[in-house]
Backbone as XML, in Angstrom:
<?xml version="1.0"?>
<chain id="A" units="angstrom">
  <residue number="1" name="UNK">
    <atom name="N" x="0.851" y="-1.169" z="0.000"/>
    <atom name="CA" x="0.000" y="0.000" z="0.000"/>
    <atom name="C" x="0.900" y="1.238" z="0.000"/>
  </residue>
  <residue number="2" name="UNK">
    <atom name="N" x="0.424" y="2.348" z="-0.958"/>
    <atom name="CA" x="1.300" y="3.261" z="-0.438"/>
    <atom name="C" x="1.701" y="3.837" z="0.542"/>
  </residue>
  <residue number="3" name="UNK">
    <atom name="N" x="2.595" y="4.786" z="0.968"/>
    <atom name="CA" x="2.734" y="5.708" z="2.231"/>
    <atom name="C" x="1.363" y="6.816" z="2.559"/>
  </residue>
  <residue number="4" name="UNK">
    <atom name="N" x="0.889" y="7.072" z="1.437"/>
    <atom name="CA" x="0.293" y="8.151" z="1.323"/>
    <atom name="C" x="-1.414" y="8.098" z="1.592"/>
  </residue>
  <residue number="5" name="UNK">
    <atom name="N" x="-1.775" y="6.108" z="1.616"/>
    <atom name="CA" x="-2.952" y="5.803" z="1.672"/>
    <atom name="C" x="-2.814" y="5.120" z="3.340"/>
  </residue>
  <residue number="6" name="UNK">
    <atom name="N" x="-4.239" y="5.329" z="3.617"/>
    <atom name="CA" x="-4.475" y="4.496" z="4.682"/>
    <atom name="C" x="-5.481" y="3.657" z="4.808"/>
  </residue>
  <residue number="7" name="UNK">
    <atom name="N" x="-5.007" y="2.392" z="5.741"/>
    <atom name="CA" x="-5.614" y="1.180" z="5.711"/>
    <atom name="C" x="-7.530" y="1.523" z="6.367"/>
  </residue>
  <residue number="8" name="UNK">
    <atom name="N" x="-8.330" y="1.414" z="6.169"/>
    <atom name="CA" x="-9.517" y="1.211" z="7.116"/>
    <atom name="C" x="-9.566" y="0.298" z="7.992"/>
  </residue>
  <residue number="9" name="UNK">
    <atom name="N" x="-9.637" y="0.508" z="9.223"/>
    <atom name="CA" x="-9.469" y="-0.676" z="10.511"/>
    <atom name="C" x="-11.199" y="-1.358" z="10.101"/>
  </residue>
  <residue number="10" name="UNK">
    <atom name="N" x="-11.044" y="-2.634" z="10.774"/>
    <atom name="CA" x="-12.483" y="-2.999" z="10.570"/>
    <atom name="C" x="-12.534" y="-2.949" z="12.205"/>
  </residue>
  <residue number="11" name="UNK">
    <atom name="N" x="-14.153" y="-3.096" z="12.119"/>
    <atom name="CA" x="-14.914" y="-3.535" z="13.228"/>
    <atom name="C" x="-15.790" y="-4.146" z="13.470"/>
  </residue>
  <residue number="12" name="UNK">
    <atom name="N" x="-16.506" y="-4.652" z="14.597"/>
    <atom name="CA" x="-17.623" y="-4.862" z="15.031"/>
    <atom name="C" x="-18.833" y="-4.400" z="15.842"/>
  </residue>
  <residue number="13" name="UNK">
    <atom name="N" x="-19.755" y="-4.626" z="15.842"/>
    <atom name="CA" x="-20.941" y="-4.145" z="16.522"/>
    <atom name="C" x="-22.309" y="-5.025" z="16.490"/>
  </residue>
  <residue number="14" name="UNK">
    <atom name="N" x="-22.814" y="-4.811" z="17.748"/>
    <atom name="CA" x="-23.767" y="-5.858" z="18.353"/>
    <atom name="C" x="-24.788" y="-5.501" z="18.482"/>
  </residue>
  <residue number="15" name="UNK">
    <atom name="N" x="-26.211" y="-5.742" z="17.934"/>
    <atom name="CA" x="-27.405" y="-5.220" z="17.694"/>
    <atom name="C" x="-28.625" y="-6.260" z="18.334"/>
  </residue>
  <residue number="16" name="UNK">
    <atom name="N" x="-29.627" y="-5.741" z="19.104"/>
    <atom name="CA" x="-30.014" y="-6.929" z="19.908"/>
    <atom name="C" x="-31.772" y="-6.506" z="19.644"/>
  </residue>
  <residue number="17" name="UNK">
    <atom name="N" x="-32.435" y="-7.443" z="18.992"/>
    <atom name="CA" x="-33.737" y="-6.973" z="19.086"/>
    <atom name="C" x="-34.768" y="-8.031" z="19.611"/>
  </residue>
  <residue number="18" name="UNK">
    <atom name="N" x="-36.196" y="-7.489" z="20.012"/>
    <atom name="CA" x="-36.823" y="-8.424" z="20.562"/>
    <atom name="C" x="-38.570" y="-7.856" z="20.120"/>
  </residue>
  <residue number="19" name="UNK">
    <atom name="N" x="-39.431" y="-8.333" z="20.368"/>
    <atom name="CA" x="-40.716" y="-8.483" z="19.468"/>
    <atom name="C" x="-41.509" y="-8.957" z="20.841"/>
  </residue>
  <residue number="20" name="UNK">
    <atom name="N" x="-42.806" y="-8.353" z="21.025"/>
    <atom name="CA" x="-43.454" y="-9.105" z="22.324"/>
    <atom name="C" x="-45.236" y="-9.290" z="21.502"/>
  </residue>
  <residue number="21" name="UNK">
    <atom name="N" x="-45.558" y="-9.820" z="21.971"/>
    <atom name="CA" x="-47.158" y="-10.269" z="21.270"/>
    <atom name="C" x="-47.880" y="-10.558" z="22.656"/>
  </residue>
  <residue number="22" name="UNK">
    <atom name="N" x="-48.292" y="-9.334" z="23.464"/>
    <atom name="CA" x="-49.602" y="-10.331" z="24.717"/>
    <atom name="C" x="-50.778" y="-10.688" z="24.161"/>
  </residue>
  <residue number="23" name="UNK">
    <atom name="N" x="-50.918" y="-11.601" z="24.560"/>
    <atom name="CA" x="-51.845" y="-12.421" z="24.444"/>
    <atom name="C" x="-53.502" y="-11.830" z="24.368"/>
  </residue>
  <residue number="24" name="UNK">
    <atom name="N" x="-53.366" y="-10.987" z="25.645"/>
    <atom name="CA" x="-54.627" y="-10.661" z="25.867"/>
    <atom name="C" x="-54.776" y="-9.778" z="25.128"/>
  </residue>
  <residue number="25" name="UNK">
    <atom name="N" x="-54.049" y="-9.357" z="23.914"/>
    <atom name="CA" x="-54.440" y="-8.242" z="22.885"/>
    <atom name="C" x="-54.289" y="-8.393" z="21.826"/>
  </residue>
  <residue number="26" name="UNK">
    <atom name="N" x="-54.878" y="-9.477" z="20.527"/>
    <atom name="CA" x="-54.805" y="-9.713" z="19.629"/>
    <atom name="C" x="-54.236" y="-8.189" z="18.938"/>
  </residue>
  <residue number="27" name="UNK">
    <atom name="N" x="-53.345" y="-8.360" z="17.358"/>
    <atom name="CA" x="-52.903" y="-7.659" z="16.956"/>
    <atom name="C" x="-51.940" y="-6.834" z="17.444"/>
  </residue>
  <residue number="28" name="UNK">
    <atom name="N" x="-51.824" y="-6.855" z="18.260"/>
    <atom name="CA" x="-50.312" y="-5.735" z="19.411"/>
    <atom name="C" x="-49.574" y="-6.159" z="19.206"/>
  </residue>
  <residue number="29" name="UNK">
    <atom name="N" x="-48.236" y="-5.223" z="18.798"/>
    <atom name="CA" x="-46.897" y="-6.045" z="18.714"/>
    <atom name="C" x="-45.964" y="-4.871" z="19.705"/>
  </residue>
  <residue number="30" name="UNK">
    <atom name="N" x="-44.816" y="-5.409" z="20.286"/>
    <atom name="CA" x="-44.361" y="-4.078" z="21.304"/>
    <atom name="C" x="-42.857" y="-4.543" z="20.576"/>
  </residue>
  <residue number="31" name="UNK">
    <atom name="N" x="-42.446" y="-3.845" z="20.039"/>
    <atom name="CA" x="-40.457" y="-3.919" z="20.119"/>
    <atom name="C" x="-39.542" y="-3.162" z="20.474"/>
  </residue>
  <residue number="32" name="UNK">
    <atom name="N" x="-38.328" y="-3.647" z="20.455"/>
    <atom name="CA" x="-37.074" y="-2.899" z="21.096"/>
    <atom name="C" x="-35.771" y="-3.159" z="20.349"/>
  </residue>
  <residue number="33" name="UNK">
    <atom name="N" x="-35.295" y="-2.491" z="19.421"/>
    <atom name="CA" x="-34.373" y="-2.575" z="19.217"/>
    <atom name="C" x="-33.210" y="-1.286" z="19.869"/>
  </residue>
  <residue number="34" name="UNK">
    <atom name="N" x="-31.417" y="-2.406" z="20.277"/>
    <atom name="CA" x="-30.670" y="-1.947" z="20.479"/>
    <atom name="C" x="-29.098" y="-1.839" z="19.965"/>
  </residue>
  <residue number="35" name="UNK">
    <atom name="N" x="-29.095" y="-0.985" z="18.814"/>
    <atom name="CA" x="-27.940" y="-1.070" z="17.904"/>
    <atom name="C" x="-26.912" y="-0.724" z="18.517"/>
  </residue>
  <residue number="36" name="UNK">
    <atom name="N" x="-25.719" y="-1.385" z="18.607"/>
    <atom name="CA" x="-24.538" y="-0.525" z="18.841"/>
    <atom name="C" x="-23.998" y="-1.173" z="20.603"/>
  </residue>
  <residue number="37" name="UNK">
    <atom name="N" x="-24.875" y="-1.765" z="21.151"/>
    <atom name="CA" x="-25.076" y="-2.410" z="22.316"/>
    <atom name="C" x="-23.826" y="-2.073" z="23.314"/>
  </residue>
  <residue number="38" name="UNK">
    <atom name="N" x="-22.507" y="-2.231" z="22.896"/>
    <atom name="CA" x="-21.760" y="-2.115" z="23.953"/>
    <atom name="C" x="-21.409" y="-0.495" z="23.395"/>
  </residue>
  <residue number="39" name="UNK">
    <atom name="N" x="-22.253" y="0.224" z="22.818"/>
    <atom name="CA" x="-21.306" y="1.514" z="22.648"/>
    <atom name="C" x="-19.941" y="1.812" z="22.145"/>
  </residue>
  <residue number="40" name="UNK">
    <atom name="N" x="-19.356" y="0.965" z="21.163"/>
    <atom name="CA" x="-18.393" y="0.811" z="20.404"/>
    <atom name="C" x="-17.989" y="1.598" z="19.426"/>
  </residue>
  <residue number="41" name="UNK">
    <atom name="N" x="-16.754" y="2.574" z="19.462"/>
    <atom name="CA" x="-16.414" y="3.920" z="18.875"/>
    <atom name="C" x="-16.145" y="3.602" z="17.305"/>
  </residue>
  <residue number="42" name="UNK">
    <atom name="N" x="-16.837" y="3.556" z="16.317"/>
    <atom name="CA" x="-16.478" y="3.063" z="14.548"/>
    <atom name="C" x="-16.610" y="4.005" z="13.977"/>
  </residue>
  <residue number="43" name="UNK">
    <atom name="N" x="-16.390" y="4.164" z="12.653"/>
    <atom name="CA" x="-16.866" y="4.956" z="11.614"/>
    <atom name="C" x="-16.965" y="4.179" z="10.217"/>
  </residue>
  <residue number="44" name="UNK">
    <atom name="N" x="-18.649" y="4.248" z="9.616"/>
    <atom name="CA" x="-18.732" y="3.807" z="8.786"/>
    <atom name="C" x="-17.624" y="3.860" z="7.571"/>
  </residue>
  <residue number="45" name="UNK">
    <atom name="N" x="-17.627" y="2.382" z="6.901"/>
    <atom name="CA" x="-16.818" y="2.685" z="5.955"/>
    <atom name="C" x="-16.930" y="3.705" z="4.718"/>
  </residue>
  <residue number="46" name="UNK">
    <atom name="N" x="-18.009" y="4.401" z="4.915"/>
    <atom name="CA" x="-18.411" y="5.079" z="3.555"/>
    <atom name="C" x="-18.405" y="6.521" z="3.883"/>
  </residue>
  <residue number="47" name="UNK">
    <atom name="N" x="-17.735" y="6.978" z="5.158"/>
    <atom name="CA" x="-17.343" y="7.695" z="5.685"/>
    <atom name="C" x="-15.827" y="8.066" z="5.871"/>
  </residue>
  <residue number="48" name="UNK">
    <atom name="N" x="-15.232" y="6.909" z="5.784"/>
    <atom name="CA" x="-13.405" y="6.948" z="5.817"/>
    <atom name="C" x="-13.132" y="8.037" z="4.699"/>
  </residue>
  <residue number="49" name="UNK">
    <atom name="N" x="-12.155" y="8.277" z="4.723"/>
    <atom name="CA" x="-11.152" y="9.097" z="3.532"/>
    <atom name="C" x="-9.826" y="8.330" z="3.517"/>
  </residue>
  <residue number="50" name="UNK">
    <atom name="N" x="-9.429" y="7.637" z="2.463"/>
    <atom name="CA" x="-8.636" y="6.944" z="2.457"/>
    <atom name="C" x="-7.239" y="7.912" z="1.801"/>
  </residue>
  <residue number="51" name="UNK">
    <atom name="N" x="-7.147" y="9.052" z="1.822"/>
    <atom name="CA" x="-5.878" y="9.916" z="1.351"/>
    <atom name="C" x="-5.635" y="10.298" z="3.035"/>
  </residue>
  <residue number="52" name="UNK">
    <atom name="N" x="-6.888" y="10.963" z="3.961"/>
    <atom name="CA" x="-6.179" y="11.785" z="4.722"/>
    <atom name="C" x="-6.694" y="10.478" z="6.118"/>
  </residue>
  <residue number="53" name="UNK">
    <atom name="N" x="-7.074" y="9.360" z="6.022"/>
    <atom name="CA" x="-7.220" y="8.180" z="7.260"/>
    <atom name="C" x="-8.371" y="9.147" z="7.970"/>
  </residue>
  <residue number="54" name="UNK">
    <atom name="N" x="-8.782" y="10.419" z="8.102"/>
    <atom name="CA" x="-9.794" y="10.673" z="9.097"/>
    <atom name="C" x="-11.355" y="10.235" z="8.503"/>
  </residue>
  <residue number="55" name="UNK">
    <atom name="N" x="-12.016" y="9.952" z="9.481"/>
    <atom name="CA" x="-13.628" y="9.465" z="9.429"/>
    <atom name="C" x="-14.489" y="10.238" z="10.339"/>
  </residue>
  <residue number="56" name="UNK">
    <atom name="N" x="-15.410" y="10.266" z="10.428"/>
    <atom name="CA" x="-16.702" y="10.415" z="10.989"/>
    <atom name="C" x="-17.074" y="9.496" z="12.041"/>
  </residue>
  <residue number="57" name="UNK">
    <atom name="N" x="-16.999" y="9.282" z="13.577"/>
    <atom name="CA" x="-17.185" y="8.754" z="14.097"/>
    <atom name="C" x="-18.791" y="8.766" z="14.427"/>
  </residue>
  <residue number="58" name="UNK">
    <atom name="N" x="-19.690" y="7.093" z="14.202"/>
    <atom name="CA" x="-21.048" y="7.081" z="14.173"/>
    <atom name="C" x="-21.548" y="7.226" z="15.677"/>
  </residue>
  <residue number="59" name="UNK">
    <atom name="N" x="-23.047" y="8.029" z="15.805"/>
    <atom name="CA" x="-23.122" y="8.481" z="17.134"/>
    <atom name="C" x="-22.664" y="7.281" z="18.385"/>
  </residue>
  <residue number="60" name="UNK">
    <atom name="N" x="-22.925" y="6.380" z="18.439"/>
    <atom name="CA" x="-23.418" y="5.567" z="19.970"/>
    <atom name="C" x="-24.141" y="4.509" z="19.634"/>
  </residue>
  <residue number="61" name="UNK">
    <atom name="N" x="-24.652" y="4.298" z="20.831"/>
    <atom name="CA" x="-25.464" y="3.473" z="21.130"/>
    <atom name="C" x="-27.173" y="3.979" z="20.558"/>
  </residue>
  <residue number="62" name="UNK">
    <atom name="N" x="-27.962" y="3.008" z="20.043"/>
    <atom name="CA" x="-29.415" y="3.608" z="20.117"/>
    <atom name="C" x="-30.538" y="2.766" z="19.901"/>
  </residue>
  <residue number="63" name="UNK">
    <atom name="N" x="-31.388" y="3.243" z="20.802"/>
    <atom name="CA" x="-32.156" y="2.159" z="21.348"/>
    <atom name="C" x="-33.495" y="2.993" z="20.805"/>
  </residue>
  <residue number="64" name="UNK">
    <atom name="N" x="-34.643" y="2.129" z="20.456"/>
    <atom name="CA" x="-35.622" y="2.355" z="19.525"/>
    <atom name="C" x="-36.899" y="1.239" z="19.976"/>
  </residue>
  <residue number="65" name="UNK">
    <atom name="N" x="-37.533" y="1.835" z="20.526"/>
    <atom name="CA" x="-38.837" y="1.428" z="20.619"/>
    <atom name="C" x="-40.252" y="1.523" z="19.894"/>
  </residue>
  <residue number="66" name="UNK">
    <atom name="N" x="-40.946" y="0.318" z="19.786"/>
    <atom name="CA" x="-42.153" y="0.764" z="18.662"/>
    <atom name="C" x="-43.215" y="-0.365" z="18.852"/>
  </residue>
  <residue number="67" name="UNK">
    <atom name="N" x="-44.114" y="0.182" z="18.898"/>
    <atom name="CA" x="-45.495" y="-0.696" z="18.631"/>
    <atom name="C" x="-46.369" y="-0.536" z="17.798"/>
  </residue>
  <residue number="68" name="UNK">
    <atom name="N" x="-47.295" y="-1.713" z="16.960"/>
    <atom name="CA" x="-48.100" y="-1.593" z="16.206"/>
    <atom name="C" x="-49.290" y="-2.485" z="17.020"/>
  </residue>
  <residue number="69" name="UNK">
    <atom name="N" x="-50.352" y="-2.050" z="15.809"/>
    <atom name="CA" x="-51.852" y="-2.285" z="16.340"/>
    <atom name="C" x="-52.147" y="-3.181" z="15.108"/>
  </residue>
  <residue number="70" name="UNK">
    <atom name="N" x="-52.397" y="-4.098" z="14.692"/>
    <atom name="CA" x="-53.141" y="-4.656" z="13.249"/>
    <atom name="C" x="-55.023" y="-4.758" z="13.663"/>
  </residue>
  <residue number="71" name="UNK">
    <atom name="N" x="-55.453" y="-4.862" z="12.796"/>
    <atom name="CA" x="-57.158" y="-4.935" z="13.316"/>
    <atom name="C" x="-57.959" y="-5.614" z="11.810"/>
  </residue>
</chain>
């Protein structure tokens, strides 16, 4: 590689979701998703600059809640 380019480090990240259905309420759905889980410092790859190595570091952690109704 040249001197002048830089490598993109890779990473990882842990995304945890879950879905609830009670019973006593046909059609209800309750969820939770949590991207990013341990709060792990990355920057997308489509964000790198591969002349000057600096990136955009993506916010955090984020957690997202949502429910639907079907009928």
């Amino acid at each position: 590689m040249p001197e002048d380019k830089h490598e993109k480090p890779g990473y990882v990240v842990h995304d945890v979701r879950a879905q609830w259905q009670p019973a006593a309420y046909q059609g209800l759905t309750v969820s939770l998703a949590v991207n990013n889980l341990l709060d792990k410092e990355y920057s997308e790859h489509s964000s790198f600059t591969l002349s000057s190595g600096n990136s955009m570091p993506e916010p955090g952690r984020d957690l997202r809640l949502g429910m639907s109704y079907r009928f």
